[in-house]
Structures are given as C-alpha cells and as structure tokens.
C-alpha positions as CSV (number, residue, x, y, z in Angstrom):
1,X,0.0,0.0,0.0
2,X,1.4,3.1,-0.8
3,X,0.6,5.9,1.6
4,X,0.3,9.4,0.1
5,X,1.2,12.4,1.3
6,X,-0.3,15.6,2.7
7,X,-0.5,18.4,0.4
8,X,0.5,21.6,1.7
9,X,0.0,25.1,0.2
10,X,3.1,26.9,1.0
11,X,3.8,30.5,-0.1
12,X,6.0,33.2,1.1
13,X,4.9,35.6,3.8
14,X,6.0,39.1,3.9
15,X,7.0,40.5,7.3
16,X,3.2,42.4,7.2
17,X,1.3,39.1,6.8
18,X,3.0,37.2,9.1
19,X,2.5,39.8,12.0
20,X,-1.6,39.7,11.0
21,X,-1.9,35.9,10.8
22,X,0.6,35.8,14.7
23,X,-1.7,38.5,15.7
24,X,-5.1,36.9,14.7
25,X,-3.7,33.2,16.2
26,X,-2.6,35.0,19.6
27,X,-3.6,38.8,20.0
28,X,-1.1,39.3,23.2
29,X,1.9,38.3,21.3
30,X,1.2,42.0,19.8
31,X,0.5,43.5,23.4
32,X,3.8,41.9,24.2
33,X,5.7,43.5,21.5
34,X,4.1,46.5,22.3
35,X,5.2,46.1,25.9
36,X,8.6,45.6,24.9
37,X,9.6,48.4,23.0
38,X,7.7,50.5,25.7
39,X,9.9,49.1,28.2
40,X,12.9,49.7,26.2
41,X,12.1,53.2,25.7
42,X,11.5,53.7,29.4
43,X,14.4,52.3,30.1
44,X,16.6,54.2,28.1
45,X,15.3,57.2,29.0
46,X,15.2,56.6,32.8
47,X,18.8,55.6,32.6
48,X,19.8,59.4,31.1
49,X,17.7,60.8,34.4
50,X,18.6,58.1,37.0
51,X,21.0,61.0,39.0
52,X,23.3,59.5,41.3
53,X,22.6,56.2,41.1
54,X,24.6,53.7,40.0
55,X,24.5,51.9,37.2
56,X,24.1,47.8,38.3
57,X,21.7,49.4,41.2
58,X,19.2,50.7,37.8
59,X,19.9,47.9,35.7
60,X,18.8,45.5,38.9
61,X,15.8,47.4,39.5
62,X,14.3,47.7,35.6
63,X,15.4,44.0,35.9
64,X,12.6,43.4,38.5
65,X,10.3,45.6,36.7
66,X,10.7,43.6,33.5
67,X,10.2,40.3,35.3
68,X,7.0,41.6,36.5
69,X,5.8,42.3,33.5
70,X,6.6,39.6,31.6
71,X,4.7,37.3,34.6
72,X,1.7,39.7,34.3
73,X,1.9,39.0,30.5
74,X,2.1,35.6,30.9
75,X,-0.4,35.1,33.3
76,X,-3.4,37.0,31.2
77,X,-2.5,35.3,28.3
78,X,-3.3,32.2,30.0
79,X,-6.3,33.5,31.4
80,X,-7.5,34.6,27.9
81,X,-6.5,31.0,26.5
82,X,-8.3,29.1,29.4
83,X,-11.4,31.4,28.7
84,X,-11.4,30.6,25.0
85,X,-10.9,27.0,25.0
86,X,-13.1,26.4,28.4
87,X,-15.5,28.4,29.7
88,X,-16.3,30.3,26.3
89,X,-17.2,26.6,24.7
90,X,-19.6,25.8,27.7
91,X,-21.5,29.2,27.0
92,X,-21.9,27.8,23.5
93,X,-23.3,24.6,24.7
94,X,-26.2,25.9,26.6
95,X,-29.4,25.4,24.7
C-alpha cells in the first residue's frame, strides 16, 4: 500500500502578513511587542535621568520591573487562552 502524502499550500509571507496571521492566532503576542519596546524606551530614557545612582543598582531594578511584566503577560495570556478553550465553549453549549 502506498501511503500518500499531505498536500501543503506553502507561499511566502511578507513581514506584514506574518504579524496579522501571529496576531489573529494569539492577540497578546502583539500587546507583548508593544510592551517591549515600551519598556525599552522607558528604560533608556530613565537611565539618562537616573542621577546619582549607580549603574548595576538601575539595571537591577528595571530587571525586577521587566520580570514583572513579563509574569503579568504571561499570566493574562493564560487566562485569555483558558477562557477561550473552556469556559467560552460551555457558554456555547447551553441550549
């Protein structure tokens, strides 16, 4: 018996499609992005305006900031998923 095989339709993505498509499959992905470069930004310019402080002493601090939100990210993007698959799928089992 031959077995045959699955036929894909692959194309190229530009940069553009692939960030709709990641975006429609998992909308905080973009929140994360978004998140990041925010982060960055703050960063940079906290560190022109941090005074007398030193520089490991910032870097540890927007360490623990970062941490924090990357948890906070983490944790409502599995609240969001659990909501989808779960308790959004009972709702649409009630007569």
């Amino acid at each position: 018996m031959s077995q045959e095989k699955p036929i894909f339709d692959y194309h190229e993505e530009s940069q553009t499609e692939k960030l709709a498509r990641k975006s429609k499959e998992s909308p905080f992905m973009v929140i994360g992005i978004t998140g990041l470069v925010a982060a960055v930004g703050y960063g940079a310019y906290a560190y022109k305006r941090r005074g007398a402080m030193s520089t490991s002493v910032f870097l540890m601090q927007f360490r623990v900031i970062a941490q924090g939100t990357v948890v906070g990210a983490l944790t409502a993007g599995m609240m969001y998923t659990l909501y989808k698959n779960h308790f959004n799928k009972l709702k649409g089992n009630e007569h």
